[in-house]
ZALO-936350 format. One record per residue (C-alpha): residue number from 1; x, y, z. Coordinates in steps of 0.02 Angstrom, whole numbers. Layout:
<rs>
NUM  X  Y  Z $
...
</rs>
This chain:
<rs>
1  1396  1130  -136 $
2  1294  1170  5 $
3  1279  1337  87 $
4  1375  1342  270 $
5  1245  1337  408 $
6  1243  1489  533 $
7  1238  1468  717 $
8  1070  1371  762 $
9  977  1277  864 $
10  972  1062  813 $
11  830  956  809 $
12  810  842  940 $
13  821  660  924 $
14  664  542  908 $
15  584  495  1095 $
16  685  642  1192 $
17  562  665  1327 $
18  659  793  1422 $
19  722  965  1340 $
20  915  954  1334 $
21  1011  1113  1385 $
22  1017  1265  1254 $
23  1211  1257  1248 $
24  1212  1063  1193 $
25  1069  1121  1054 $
26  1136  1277  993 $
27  1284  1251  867 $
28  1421  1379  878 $
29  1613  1390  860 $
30  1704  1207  836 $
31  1542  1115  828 $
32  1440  1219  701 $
33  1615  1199  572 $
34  1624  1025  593 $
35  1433  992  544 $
36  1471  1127  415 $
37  1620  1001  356 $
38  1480  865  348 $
39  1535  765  516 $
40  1388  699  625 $
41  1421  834  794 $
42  1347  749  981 $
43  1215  859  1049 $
44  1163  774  1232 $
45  1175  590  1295 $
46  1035  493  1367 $
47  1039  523  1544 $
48  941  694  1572 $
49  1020  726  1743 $
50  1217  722  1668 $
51  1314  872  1671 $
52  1325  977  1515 $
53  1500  909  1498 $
54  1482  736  1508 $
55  1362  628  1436 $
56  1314  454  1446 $
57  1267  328  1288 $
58  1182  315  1182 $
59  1199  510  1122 $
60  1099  619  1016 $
61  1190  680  847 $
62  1159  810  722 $
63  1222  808  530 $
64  1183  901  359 $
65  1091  817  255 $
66  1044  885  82 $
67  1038  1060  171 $
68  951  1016  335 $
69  1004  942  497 $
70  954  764  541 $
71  990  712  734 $
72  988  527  745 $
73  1033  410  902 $
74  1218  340  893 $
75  1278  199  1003 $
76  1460  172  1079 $
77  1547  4  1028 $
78  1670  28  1150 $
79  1628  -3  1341 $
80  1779  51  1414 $
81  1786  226  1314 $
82  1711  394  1344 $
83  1570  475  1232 $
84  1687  639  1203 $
85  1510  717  1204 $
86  1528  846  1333 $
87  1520  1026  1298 $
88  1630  1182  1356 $
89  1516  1320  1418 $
90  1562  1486  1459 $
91  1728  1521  1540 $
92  1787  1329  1534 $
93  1939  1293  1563 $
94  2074  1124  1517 $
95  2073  1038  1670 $
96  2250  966  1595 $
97  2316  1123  1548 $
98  2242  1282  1641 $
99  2202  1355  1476 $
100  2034  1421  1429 $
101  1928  1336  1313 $
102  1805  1427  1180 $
103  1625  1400  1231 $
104  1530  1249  1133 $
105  1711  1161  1118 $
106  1666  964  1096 $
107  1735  893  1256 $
108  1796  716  1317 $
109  1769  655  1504 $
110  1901  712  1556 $
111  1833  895  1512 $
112  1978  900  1398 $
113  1939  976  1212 $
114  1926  863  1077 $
115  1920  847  884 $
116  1772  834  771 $
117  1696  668  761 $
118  1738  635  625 $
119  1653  435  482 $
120  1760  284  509 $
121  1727  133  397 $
122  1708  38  568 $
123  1778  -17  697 $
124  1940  -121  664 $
125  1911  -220  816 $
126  1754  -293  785 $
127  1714  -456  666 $
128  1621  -446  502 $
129  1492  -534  624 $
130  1490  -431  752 $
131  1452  -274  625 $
132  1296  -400  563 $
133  1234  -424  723 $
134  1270  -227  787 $
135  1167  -177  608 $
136  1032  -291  631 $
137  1018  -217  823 $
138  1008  -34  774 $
139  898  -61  610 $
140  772  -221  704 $
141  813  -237  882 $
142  762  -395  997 $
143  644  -403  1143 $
144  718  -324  1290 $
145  602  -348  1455 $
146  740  -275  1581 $
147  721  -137  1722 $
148  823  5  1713 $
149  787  90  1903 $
150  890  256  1880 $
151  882  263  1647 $
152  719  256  1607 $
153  610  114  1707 $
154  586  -28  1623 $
155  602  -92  1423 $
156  542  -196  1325 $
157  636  -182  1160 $
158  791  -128  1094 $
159  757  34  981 $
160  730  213  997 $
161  558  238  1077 $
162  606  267  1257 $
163  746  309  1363 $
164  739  127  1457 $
165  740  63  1265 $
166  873  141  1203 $
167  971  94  1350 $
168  938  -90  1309 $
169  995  -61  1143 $
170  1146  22  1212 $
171  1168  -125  1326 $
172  1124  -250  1186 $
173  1268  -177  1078 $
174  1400  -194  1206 $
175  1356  -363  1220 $
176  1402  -403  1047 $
177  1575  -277  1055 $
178  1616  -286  1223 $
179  1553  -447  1290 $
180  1587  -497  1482 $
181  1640  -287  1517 $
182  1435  -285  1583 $
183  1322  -377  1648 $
184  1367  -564  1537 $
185  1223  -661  1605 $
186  1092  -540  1551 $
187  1173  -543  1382 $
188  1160  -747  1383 $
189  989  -722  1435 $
190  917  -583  1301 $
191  1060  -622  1133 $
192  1158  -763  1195 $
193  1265  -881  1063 $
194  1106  -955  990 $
195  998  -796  947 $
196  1175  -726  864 $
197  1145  -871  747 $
198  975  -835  731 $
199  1016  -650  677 $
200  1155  -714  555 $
201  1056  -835  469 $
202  922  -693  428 $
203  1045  -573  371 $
204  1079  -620  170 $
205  1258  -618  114 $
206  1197  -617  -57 $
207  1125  -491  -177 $
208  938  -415  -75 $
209  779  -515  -153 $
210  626  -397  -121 $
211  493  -438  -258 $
212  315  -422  -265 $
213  185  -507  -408 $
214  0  -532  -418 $
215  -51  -706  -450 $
216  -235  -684  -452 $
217  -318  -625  -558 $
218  -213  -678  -680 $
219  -204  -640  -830 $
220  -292  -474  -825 $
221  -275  -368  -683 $
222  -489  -342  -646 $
223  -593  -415  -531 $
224  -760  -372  -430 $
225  -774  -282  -284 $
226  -780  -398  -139 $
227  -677  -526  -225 $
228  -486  -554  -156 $
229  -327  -509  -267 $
230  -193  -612  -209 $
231  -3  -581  -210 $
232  172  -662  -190 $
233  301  -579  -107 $
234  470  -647  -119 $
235  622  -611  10 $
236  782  -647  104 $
237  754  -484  209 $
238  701  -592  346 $
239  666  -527  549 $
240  636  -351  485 $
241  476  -242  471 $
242  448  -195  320 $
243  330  -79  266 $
244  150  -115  186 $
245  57  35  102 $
246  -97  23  5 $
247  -244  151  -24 $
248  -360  177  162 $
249  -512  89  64 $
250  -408  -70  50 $
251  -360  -237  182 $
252  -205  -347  180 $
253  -199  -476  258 $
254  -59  -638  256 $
255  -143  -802  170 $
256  -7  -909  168 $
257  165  -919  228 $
258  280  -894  370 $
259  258  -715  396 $
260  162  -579  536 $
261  53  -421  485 $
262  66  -288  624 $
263  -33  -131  579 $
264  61  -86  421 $
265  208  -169  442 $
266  249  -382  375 $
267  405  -476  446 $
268  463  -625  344 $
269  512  -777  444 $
270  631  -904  320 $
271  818  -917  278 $
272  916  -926  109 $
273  993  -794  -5 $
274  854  -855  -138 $
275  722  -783  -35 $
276  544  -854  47 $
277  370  -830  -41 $
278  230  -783  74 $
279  52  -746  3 $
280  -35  -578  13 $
281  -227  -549  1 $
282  -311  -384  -39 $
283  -483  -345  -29 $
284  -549  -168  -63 $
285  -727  -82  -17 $
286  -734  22  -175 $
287  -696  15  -380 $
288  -533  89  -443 $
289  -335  13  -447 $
290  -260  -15  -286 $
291  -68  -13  -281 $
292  16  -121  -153 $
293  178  -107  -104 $
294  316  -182  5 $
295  474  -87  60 $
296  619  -137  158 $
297  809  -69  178 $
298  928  -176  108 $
299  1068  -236  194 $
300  1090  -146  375 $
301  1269  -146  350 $
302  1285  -17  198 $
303  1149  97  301 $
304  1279  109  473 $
305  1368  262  484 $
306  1540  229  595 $
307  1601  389  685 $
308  1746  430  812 $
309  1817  588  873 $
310  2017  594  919 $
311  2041  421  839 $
312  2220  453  840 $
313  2241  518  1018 $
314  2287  355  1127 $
315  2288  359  1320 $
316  2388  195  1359 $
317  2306  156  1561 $
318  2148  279  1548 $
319  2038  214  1428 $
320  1904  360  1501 $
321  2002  489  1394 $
322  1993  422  1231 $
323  1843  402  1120 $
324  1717  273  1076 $
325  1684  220  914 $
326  1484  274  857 $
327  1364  167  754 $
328  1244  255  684 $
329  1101  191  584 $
330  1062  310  431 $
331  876  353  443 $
332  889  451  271 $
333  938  293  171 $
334  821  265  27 $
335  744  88  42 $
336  708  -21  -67 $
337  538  -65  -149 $
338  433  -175  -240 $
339  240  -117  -312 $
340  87  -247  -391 $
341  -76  -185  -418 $
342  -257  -234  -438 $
343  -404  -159  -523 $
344  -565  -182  -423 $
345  -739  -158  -521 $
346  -912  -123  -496 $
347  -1010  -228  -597 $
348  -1177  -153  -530 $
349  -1274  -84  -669 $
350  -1186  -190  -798 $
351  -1286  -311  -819 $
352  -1471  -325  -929 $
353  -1622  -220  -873 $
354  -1728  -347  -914 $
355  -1689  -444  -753 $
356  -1769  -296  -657 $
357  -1916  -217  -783 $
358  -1986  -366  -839 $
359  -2163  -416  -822 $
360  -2208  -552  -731 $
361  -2163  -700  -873 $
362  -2147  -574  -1008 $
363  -1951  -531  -1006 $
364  -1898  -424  -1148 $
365  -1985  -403  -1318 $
366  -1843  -401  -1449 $
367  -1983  -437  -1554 $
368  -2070  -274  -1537 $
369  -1941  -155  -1599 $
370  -2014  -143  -1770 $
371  -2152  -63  -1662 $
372  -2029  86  -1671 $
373  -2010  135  -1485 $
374  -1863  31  -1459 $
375  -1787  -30  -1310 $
376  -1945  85  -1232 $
377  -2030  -99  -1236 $
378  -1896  -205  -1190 $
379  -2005  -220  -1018 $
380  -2142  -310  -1082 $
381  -2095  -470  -1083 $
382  -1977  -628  -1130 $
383  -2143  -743  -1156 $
384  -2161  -680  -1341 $
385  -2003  -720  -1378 $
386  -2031  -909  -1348 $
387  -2197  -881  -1432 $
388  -2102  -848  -1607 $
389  -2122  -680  -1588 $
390  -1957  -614  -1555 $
391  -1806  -661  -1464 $
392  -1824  -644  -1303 $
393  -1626  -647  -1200 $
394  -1552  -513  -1346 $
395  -1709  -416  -1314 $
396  -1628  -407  -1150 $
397  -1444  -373  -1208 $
398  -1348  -219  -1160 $
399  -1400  -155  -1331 $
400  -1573  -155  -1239 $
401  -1534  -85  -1102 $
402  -1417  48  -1181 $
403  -1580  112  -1245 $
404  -1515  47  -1428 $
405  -1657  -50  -1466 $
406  -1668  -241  -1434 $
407  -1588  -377  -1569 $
408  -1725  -501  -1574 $
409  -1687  -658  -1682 $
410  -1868  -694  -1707 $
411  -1916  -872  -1796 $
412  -2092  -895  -1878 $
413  -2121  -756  -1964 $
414  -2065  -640  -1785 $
415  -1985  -477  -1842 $
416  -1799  -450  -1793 $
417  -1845  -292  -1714 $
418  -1778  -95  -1774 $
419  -1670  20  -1696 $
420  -1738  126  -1577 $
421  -1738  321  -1567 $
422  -1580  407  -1491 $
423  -1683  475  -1331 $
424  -1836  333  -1298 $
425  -1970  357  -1201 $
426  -1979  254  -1054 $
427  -2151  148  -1033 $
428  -2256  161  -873 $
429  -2201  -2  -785 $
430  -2362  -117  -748 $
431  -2382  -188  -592 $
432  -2305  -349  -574 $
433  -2379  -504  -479 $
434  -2286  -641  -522 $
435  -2109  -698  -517 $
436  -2026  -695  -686 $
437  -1997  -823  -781 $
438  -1813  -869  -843 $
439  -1812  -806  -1038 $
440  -1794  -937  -1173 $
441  -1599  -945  -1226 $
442  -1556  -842  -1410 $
443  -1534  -943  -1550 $
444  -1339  -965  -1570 $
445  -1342  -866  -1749 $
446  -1289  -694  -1714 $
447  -1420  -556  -1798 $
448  -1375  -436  -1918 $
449  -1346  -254  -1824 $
450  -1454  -129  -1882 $
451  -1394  21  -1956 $
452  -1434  164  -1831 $
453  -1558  300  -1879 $
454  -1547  447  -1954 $
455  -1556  609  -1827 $
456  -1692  678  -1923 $
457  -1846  614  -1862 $
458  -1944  529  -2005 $
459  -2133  579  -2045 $
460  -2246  413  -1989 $
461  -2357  364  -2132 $
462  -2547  290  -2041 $
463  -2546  141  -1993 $
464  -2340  107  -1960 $
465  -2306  85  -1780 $
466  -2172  233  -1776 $
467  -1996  275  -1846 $
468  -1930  132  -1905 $
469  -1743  98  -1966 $
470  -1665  -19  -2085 $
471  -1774  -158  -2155 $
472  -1692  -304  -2057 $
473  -1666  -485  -2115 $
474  -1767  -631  -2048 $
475  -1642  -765  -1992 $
476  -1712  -912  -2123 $
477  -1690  -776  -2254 $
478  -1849  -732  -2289 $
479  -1910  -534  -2285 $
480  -1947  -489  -2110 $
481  -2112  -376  -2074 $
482  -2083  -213  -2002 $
483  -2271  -208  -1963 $
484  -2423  -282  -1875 $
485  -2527  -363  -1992 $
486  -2723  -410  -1966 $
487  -2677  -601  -1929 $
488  -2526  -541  -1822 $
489  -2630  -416  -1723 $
490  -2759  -576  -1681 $
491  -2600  -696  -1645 $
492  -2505  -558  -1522 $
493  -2690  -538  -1442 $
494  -2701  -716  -1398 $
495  -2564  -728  -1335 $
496  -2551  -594  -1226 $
497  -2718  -640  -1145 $
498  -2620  -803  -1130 $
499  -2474  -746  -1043 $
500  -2523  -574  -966 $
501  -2691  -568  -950 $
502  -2819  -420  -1027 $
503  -2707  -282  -960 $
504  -2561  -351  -1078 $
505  -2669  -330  -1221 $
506  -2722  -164  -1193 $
507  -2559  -97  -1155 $
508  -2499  -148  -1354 $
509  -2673  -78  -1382 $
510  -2605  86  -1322 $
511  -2429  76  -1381 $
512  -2518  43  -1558 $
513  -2579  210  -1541 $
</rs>
């Protein structure tokens, strides 16, 4: 149970642009138990200039809830009744009776005191319909383009951003409760018979269909940066914003379907309880998951609070001094939501080194790695590969450029290549001058792995090219050299004159030792 709230001052409700007078702010007396009882309590109307102790619709109420006053707007479904939102200020007396009244005493027009307001289920006289169409009004609104000379100036919509807005809404409501008491041919003109239907027909009578799925990618929830995720979102909440959030670094945007995008905000255009499908896309600037989701308040009915004061005080002949029957739309209500999600990656960096350190035709030397220095050569070129002596496209396999060592599946006698050291030293780059060449395709048997090296460093006997792992297999089954023989020395020389010129040869020269 909640603690009882001392005397204080309420919030004020959204778009007050005026400062309302302390006594209709400050809670005390009558009005502070009755929001201490959980009733909503009226604070001020809309009209600025009215006297503190009457006030003219829609008005500004206050309620507990979970501990802390919420003010919220509330609109009167009954033209012909007062707002009993006045308040008694100091010294106030019963204009009926002569009798003093206590100060911050809930008044009606009349000045006369008046019982807590106190929730209603609704208002008997008013269709299931009618509530539809008064819910959809306080939760949605219509456009509204009407001058208001003396509340407000002019407004465009019916909602709570303005004074001249809520008074359309005000006006918009009596035209559904308490049609032909105002001004009828405005109400033909703004939510005559046909946009009723319109309202009804987007209003499900059925359970609320609010679901969100990614479709692509599919399966798998990964794609590249730059690339678009696409989503379906299904509905029947139709004519009402609902609410898009996704991480700053990410765009939606609507790729099929009858729908609108507005800032962070989608309305669904359709009709049926089943729902409509409308097609999301999201792109996003960076790597990482980005969660998308849709939210939306199921239906406006269930979130309208109904509240009257005196309902049992009658007044046959002077409708003024009874009191009007509030809607109230509850602001607090959770909403519903639906969540999909898509994991953007950076594939820069992924890829094989040997499309950016090769040497002119050379490409990667899987070949070499029985040279010992591992993926340290995988520069130097593709070209031996397709010479027999070495694979060239494993050469240039992640294993290459995860400084593993290259996997060369080397035919004529080429060696299958070692496993590099752990740490390998990193070969000055010669200067290339050519475009390379595409690397010949890897013979579609997979090479053994080599087993990875010891952490010991192993004493090189003269002569071997450097540490050297596991003696690998050649791929016809044959042994496979670790080492450069005389007639292999000659055969690499010619054809690295071949290919790279007298540089290329000196460079192996050097690597030799």
């Amino acid at each position: 149970m909640k603690a009882a709230a001392g005397s204080f001052t309420a919030p004020v409700c959204e778009a007050t642009a005026w400062t309302p007078l302390a006594g209709q702010l400050t809670l005390i007396g009558t009005r502070l138990e009755s929001y201490n009882a959980g009733n909503v309590v009226p604070l001020y109307g809309n009209l600025p200039e009215d006297d503190i102790t009457i006030q003219y619709p829609p008005i500004c109420g206050v309620r507990m809830v979970d501990g802390k006053p919420v003010a919220e707007w509330m609109y009167c479904t009954d033209a012909e009744k007062g707002t009993c939102a006045g308040v008694a200020t100091e010294g106030w007396t019963n204009p009926m009776t002569g009798e003093p009244v206590e100060p911050g005493t809930q008044l009606n027009d009349y000045g006369e005191p008046v019982g807590p307001t106190l929730p209603k289920k609704g208002n008997e006289k008013l269709s299931a319909d009618q509530e539809k169409i008064i819910s959809f009004l306080l939760l949605n609104g219509v456009e509204w383009p009407h001058t208001y000379p003396d509340n407000g100036g002019t407004s465009t919509w019916t909602n709570n951003s303005s004074q001249a807005n809520r008074n359309a809404l005000q006006d918009a409501v009596w035209c559904i409760s308490d049609y032909g008491v105002g001004d009828a041919a405005l109400c033909d003109k703004l939510i005559g018979k046909e946009k009723q239907k319109e309202i009804l027909a987007s209003m499900p009578d059925e359970k609320v269909v609010l679901e969100l799925q990614r479709t692509d990618p599919t399966p798998g929830d990964e794609l590249p940066v730059g690339d678009t995720a696409k989503f379906t979102l299904t509905t029947n909440l139709y004519d009402q914003e609902l609410d898009l959030t996704l991480p700053p670094n990410a765009t939606v945007t609507l790729c099929g379907g009858d729908a609108v995008i507005t800032g962070d905000k989608i309305v669904v255009k359709g009709s049926g309880a089943a729902g409509t499908k409308v097609t999301l896309c999201v792109t996003s600037d960076t790597d990482g998951r980005v969660d998308l989701s849709v939210a939306g308040t199921g239906s406006p009915v269930q979130n309208i609070h109904w509240n009257q004061a005196n309902s049992d005080v009658e007044h046959p002949g002077e409708p003024r001094r009874e009191c009007q029957v509030f809607a109230t739309f509850d602001t607090t209500s959770s909403k519903l939501k639906a969540t999909a999600h898509a994991v953007f990656v950076d594939d820069e960096g992924t890829g094989s080194l040997g499309s950016t350190g090769s040497l002119g035709g050379l490409g990667s030397l899987g070949g070499l790695g029985s040279l010992g220095t591992g993926s340290a050569l995988g520069s130097l070129g593709a070209g031996l590969g397709s010479a027999g002596l070495g694979s060239a496209a494993l050469g240039s396999s992640d294993l290459g450029s995860n400084g593993e060592g290259s996997n060369g599946s080397g035919s004529n006698g080429g060696s299958t290549g070692s496993t590099g050291p752990s740490t390998p030293t990193k070969p000055t780059t010669p200067p290339s001058t050519t475009t390379p060449t595409t690397p010949a395709q890897p013979s579609t048997t997979t090479p053994s792995t080599p087993a990875q090296p010891s952490t010991t460093p192993q004493t090189t006997a003269p002569g071997n090219g450097g540490q050297q792992g596991e003696r690998p297999h050649a791929i016809d089954g044959g042994e496979a050299g670790l080492g450069f023989n005389t007639q292999t020395g000659i055969g690499l020389a010619l054809v690295l004159l071949v290919v790279g010129g007298a540089g290329a040869v000196l460079a192996v020269r050097r690597l030799r030792g």
